[in-house]
C-alpha positions as CSV (number, residue, x, y, z in Angstrom):
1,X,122.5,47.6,170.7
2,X,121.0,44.3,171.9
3,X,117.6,42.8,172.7
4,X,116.9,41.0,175.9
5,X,114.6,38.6,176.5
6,X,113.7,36.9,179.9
7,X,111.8,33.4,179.2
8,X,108.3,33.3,181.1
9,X,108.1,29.7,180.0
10,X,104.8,28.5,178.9
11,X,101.2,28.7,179.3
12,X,98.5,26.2,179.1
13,X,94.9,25.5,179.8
14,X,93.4,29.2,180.2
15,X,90.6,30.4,178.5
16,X,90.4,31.0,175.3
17,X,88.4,34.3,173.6
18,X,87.6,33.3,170.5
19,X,85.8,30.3,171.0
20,X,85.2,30.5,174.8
21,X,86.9,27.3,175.8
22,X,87.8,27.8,179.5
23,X,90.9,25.4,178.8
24,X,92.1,25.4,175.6
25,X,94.6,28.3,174.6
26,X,98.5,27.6,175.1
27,X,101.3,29.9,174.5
28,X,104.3,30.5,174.8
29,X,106.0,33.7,176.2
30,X,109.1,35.9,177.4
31,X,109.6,39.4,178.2
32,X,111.3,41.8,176.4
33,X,113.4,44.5,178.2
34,X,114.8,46.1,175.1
35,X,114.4,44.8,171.8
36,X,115.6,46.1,168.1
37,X,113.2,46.9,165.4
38,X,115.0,44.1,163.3
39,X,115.0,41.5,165.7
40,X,111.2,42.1,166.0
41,X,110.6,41.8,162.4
42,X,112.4,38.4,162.4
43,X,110.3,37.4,165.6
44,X,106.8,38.1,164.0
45,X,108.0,36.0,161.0
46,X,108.0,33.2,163.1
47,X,104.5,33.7,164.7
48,X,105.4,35.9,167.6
49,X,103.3,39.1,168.7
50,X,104.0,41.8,171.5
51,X,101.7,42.5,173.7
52,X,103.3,46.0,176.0
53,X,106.9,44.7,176.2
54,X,105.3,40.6,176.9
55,X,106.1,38.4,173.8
56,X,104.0,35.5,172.4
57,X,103.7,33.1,170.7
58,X,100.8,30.8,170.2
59,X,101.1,27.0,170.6
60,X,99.7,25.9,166.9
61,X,98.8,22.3,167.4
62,X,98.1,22.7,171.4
63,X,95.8,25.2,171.0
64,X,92.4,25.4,170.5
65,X,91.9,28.4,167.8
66,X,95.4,28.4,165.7
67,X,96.2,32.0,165.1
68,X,98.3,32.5,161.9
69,X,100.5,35.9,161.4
70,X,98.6,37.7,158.5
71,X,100.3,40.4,156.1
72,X,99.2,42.0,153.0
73,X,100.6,43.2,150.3
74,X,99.9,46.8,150.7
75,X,101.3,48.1,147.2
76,X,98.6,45.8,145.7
77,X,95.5,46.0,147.4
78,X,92.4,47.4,146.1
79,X,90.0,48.0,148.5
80,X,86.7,46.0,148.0
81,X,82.7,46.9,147.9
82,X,82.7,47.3,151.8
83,X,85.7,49.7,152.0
84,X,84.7,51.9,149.4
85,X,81.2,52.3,151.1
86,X,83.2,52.6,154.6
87,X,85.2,55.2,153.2
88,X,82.6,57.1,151.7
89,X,80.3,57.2,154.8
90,X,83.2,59.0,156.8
91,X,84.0,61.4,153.9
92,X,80.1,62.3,153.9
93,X,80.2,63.0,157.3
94,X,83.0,65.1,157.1
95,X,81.3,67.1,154.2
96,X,78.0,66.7,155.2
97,X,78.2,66.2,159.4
98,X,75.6,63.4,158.2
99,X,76.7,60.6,161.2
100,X,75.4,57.1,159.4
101,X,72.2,56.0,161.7
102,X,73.0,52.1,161.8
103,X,76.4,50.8,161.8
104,X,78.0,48.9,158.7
105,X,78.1,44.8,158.9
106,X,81.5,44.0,158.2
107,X,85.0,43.5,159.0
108,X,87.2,45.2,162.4
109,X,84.1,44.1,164.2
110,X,84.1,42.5,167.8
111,X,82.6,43.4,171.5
112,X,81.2,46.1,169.4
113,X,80.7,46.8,165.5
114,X,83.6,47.4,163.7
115,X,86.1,47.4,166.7
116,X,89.5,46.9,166.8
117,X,92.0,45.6,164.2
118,X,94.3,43.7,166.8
119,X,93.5,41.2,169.8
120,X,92.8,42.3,172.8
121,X,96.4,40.5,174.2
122,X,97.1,42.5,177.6
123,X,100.7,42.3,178.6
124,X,100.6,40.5,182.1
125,X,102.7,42.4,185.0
126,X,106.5,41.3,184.7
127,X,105.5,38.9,188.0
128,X,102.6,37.2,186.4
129,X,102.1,34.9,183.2
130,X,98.6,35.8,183.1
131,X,97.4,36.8,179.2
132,X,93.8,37.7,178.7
133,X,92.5,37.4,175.4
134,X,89.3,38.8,175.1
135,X,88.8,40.1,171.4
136,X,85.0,38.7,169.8
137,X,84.6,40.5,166.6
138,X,81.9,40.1,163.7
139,X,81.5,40.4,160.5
140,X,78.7,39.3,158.4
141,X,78.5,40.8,155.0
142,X,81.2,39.6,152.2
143,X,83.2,42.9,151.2
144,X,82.6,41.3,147.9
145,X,79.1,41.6,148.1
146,X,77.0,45.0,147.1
147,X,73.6,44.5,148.3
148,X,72.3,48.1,147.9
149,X,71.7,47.0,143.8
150,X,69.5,43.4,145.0
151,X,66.5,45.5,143.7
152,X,67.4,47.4,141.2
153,X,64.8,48.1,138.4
154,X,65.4,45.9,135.5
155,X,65.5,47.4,131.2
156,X,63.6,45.3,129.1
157,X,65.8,42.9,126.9
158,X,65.9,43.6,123.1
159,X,64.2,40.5,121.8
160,X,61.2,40.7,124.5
161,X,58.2,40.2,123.3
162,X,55.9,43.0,122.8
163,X,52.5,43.6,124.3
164,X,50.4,43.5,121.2
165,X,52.0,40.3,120.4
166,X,51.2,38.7,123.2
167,X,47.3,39.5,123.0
168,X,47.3,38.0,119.2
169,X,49.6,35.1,119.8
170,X,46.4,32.8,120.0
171,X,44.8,33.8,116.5
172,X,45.2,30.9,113.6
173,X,47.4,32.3,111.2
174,X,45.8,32.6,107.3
175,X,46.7,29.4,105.3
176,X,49.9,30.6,102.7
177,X,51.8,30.7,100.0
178,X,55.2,29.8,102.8
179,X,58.4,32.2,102.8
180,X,58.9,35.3,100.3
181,X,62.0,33.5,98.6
182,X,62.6,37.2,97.9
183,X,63.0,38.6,101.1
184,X,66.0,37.9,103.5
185,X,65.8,35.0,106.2
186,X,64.8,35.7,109.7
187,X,67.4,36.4,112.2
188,X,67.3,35.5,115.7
189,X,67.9,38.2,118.1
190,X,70.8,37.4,120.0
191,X,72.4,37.1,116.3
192,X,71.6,40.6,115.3
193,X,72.8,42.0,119.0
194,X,76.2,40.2,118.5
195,X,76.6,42.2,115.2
196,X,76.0,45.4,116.6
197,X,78.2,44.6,119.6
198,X,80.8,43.7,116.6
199,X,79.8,47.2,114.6
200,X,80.5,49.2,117.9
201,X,83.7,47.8,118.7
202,X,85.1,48.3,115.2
203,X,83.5,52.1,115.7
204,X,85.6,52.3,118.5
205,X,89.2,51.2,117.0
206,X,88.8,53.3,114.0
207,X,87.8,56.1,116.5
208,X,91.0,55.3,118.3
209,X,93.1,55.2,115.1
210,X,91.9,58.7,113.8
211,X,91.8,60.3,116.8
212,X,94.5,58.7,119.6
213,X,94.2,61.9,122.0
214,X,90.7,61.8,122.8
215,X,90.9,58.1,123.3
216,X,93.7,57.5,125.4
217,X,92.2,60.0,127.6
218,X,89.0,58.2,127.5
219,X,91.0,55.0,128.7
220,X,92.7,56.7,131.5
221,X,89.5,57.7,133.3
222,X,88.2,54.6,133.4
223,X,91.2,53.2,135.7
224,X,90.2,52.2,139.0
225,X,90.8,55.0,141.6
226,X,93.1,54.2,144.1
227,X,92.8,53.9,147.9
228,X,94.6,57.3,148.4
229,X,91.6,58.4,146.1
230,X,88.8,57.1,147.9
231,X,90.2,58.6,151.1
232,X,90.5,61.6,149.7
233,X,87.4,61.9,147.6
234,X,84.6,64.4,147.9
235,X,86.3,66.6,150.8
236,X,85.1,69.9,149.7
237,X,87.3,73.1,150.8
238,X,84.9,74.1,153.5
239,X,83.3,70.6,155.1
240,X,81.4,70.0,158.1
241,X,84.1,68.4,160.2
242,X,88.3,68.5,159.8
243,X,89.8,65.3,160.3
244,X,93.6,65.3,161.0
245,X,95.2,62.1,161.2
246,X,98.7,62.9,163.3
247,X,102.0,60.0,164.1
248,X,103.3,60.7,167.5
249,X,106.4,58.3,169.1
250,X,105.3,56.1,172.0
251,X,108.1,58.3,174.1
252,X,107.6,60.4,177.2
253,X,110.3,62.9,176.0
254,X,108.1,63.6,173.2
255,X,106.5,66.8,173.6
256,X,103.3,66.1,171.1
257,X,102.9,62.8,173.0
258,X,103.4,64.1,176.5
259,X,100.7,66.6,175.5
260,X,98.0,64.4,174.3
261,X,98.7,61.6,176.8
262,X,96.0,62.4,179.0
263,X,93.2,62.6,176.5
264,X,94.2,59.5,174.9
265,X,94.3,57.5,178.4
266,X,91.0,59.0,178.9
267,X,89.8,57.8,175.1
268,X,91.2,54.3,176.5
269,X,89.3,54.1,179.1
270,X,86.3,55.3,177.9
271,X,86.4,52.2,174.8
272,X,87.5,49.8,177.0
273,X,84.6,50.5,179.6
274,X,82.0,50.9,176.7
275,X,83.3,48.3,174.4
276,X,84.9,45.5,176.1
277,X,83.1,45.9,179.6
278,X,85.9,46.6,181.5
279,X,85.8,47.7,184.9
280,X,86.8,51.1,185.7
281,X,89.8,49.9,187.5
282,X,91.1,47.5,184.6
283,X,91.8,50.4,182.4
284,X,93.4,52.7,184.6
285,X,96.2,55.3,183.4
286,X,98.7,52.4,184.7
287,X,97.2,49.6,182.5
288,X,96.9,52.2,179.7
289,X,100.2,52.7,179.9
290,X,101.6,49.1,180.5
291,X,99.4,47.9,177.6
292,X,99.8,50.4,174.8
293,X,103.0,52.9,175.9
294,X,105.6,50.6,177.1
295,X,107.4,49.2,174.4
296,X,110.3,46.5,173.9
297,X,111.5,48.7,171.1
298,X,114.0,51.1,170.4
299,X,113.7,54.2,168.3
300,X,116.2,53.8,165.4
301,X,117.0,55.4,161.9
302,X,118.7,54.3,159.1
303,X,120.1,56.0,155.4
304,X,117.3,54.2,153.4
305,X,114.5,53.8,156.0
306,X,111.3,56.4,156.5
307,X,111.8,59.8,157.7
308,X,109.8,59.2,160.7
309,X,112.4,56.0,161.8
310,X,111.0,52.7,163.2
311,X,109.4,51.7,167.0
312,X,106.3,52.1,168.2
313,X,103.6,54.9,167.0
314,X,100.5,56.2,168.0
315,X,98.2,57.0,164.7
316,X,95.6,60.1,166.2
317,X,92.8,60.9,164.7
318,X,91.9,64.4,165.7
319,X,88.0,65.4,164.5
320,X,87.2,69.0,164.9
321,X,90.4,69.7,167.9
322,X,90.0,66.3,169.7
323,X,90.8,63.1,169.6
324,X,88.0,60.3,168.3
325,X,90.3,57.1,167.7
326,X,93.9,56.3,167.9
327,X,95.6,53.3,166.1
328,X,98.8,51.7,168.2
329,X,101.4,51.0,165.1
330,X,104.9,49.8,165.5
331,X,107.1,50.6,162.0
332,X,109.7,47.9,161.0
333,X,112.3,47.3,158.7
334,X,109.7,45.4,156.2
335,X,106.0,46.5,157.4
336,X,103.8,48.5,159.9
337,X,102.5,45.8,162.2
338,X,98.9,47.0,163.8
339,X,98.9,46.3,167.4
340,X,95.4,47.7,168.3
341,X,93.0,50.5,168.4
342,X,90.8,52.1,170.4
343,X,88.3,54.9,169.5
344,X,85.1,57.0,171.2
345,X,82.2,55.2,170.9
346,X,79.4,57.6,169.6
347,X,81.7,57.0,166.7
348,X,81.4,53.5,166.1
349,X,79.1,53.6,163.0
350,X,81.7,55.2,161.4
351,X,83.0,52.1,161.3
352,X,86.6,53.4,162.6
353,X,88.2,49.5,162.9
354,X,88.1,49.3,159.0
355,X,88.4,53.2,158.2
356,X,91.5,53.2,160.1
357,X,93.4,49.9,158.6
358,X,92.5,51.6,155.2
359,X,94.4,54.5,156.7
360,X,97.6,52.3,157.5
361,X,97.7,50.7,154.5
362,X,98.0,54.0,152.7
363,X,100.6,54.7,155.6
364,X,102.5,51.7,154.4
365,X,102.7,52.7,150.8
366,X,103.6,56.1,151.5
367,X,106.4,55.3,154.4
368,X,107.3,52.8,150.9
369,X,108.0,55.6,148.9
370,X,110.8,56.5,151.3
371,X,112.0,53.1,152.1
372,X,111.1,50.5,149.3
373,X,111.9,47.7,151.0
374,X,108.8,48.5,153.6
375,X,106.1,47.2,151.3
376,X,103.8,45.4,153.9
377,X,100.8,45.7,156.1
378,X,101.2,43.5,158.8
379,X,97.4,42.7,160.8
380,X,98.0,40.5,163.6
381,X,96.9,37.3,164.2
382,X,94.3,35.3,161.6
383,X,91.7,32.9,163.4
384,X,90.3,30.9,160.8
385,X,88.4,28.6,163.2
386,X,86.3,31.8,164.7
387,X,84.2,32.9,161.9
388,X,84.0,36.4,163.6
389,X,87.4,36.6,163.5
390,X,87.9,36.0,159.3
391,X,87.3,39.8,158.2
392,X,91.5,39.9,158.5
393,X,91.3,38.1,155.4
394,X,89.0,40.5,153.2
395,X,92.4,42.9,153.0
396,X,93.9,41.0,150.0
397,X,96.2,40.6,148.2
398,X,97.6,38.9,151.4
399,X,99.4,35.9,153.2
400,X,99.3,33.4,156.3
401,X,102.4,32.0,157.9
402,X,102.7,28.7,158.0
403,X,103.4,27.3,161.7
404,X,106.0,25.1,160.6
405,X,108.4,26.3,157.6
406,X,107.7,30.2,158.4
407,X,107.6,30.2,155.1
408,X,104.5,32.7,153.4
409,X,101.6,31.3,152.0
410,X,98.8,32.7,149.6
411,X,95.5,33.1,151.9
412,X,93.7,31.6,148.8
413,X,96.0,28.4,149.4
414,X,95.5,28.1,152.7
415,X,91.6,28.7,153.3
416,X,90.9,25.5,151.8
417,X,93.1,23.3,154.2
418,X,91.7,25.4,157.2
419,X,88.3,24.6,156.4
420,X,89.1,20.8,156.9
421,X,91.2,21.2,159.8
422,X,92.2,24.5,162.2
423,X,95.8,23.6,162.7
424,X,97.4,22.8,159.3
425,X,101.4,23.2,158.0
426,X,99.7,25.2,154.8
427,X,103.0,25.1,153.0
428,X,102.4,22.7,150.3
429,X,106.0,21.5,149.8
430,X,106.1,18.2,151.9
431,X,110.1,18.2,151.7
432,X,110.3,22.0,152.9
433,X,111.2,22.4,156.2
434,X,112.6,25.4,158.4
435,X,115.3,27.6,157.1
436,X,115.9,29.1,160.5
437,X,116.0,25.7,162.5
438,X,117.9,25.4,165.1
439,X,121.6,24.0,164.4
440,X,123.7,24.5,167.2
441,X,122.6,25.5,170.6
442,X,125.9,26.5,171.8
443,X,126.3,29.6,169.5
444,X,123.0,31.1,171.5
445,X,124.0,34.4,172.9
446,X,123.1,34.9,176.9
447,X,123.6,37.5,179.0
448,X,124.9,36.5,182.8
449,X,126.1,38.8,185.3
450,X,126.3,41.6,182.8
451,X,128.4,39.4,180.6
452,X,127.5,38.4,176.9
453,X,128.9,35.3,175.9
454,X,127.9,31.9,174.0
455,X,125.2,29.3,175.8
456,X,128.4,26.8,175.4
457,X,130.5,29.1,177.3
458,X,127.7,29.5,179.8
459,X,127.4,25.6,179.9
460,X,131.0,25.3,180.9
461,X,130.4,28.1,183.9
462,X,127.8,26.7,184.9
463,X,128.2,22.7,185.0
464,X,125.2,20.7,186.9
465,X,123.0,23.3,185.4
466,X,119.5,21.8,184.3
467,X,118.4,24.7,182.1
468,X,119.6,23.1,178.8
469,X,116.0,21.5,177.7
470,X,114.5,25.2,178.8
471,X,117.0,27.2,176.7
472,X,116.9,25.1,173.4
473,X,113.4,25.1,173.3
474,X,113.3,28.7,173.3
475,X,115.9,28.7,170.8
476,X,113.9,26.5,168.7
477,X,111.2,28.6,168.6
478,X,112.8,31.7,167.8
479,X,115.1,29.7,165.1
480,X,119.1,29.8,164.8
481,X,119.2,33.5,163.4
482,X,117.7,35.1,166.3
483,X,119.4,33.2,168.9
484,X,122.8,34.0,168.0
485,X,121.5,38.0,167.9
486,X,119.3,38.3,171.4
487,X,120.5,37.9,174.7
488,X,118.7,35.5,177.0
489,X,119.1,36.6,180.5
490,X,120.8,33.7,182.8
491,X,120.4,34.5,186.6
């Protein structure tokens, strides 16, 4: 099985979403008419992104908001103050049917709170090189920052000073004899609290030597819960509302996906009318389909990958028999890549963007458990230069690719050379350079007249052809690994 690509060349001076430059964004970009799951995981490690079956790939130093592929570790990650309370607010309304009255500052948000968890990238049709960008998303709390305890009532210290001292602090003291030699010296109070501390501790080993049991399971309870925990927490047997989160293919010979396929289209159009603005005729059942149902990749299993087998998903979430929000994944050898979502709108302070990536991370490590090398959760693109669109970075512990090794850097590395400059290299190593470059441009496979054969072979065919600059730049920028596996289509 072989991928095809067809180069749409590239695409400058159009406006750019983020930052609202009418002229700033480049790309570059190629449609895919079949594509494996493999040769898509090596594409979006060098900075490429599907958008339907279009892929791009954003122009780094050209354009004017550098977006840089962003994955997380999804076996580490704990989720932070914000996700906790995120979590929680759904699970109360669940239990309780108590739908929060204001929505949550923080991440996933854009045209509206707490959006989407992708761009809003539109796959052009196949005659047109026109990409619309439109995503705007907010966040304005930290995730690290609890500001529900700001004015929480204060104890009084130990060594404060009582009342009735303060109203005799101003009487002359009797002339004396001095200090009772007798009588022990006076301690300061942070002296005698250190000792207790000290006393308590050495209570608490000799409590854990005599008694090991008791302590251990002591010790145990105090681990942090997990993320499956939290999602999971305070459901009682009987609650308000039944959420039931289902993965259907992306395949019209599904029967579960044939069936829904109308109410999700309508669930599209509805967001994309409420949220982004769209008109009516912009988010029709043929763009619904074009933009998140047509798909570059093929269904595929394998011995040691998830029961489920990779391509492209849609993640339901079905509250109460209907469908409130549905997250568009595609599952690859190494990740789940997020490629949007779209949900109802009276649901919004729910705050479904972040409730939802929560939910694929937890995907991720359980599709792990059945394929260990799938350990990561990939987010899309990271725009360091739009403030708005930073929340991507609160999912930690997580990486950024840098634009010209492809090699993975820590986002705590990185933030500090985007803050000086939006385009940067991020990898450190000045003497690093790309593993994947492109070494010789004749081993490129194309496809012509139904024939696959070498781009040197091609060449021969084909003297007086003045494609050669065309071809190695897009061999360039998919590196020499990928060129020699996917077929560029030569008319």
């Amino acid at each position: 099985m072989y991928t095809i690509v067809e180069l749409r060349g590239i695409k400058c001076g159009y406006r750019c979403g983020y930052c609202g430059n009418e002229g700033g964004k480049a790309s570059y970009g190629m449609w895919s008419h079949t594509m494996t799951v493999q040769d898509y995981q090596d594409l979006i490690d060098r900075g490429w992104r599907r958008s339907g079956k279009y892929i791009y790939k954003p122009i780094m130093n050209k354009t004017c908001c550098p977006q840089y592929t962003i994955r997380c570790h999804a076996l580490n990650f704990h989720p932070s103050k914000t996700h906790k309370k995120t979590l929680k607010r759904v699970n109360k309304f669940l239990s309780k049917g108590e739908m929060p009255a204001e929505r949550c500052d923080e991440g996933h948000e854009g045209e509206s709170m707490n959006s989407v968890h992708e761009e809003d990238v539109r796959p052009p049709p196949e005659d047109s090189l026109k990409i619309d960008h439109s995503e705007v998303q907010d966040i304005t709390t930290s995730p690290d920052t609890d500001s529900t305890n700001s004015t929480a009532p204060t104890t009084p210290r130990e060594d404060a000073v009582p009342a009735s001292a303060e109203k005799t602090s101003n009487v002359m003291p009797k002339k004396g004899k001095g200090a009772d030699p007798n009588r022990p010296l006076c301690r300061k109070a942070k002296d005698i609290r250190k000792e207790r501390r000290l006393q308590k501790e050495q209570q608490k080993q000799q409590e854990t030597v005599s008694s090991p049991s008791p302590a251990q399971s002591k010790s145990s309870s105090n681990q942090p819960k997990s993320l499956e925990e939290f999602i999971t927490e305070s459901l009682p047997n009987d609650p308000q509302h039944r959420l039931e989160v289902r993965l259907v293919p992306v395949s019209f010979e599904d029967p579960d996906f044939l069936a829904s396929y109308e109410q999700s289209a309508a669930l599209y159009a509805r967001y994309q009318m409420s949220v982004h603005g769209d008109d009516p005729l912009e988010c029709g059942a043929s763009q619904f389909k074009r933009f998140l149902c047509d798909s570059p990749l093929e269904a595929e299993t394998a011995p040691d990958g998830p029961d489920v087998g990779y391509g492209s998903f849609h993640q339901q979430y079905w509250l109460d028999g209907r469908i409130i929000a549905v997250g568009v994944l595609d599952i690859l050898p190494f990740c789940v890549s997020s490629v949007y979502l779209y949900y109802h709108p009276d649901f919004s302070s729910l705050s479904l963007g972040t409730y939802s990536a929560l939910r694929e991370i937890a995907f991720t490590r359980q599709l792990h458990q059945q394929s260990p090398k799938l350990t990561y959760y990939y987010l899309g693109f990271y725009v360091h230069s739009c403030p708005k669109m930073r929340y991507k970075g609160q999912y930690r512990p997580s990486d950024l690719l840098c634009p010209e090794t492809y090699a993975w850097v820590s986002i705590e590395r990185c933030i500090p050379r985007l803050d000086i400059a939006a385009y940067s290299r991020l990898n450190e190593n000045a003497q690093a350079g790309d593993a994947l470059a492109l070494k010789d441009l004749g081993r490129a496979l194309v496809l012509h007249r139904r024939t696959v054969m070498p781009y040197a072979a091609y060449a021969r065919k084909r003297k007086g052809s003045n494609d050669e600059k065309e071809v190695e730049q897009y061999a360039s920028l998919v590196g020499q690994t990928c060129a020699e596996k996917i077929l560029l289509y030569r008319a």
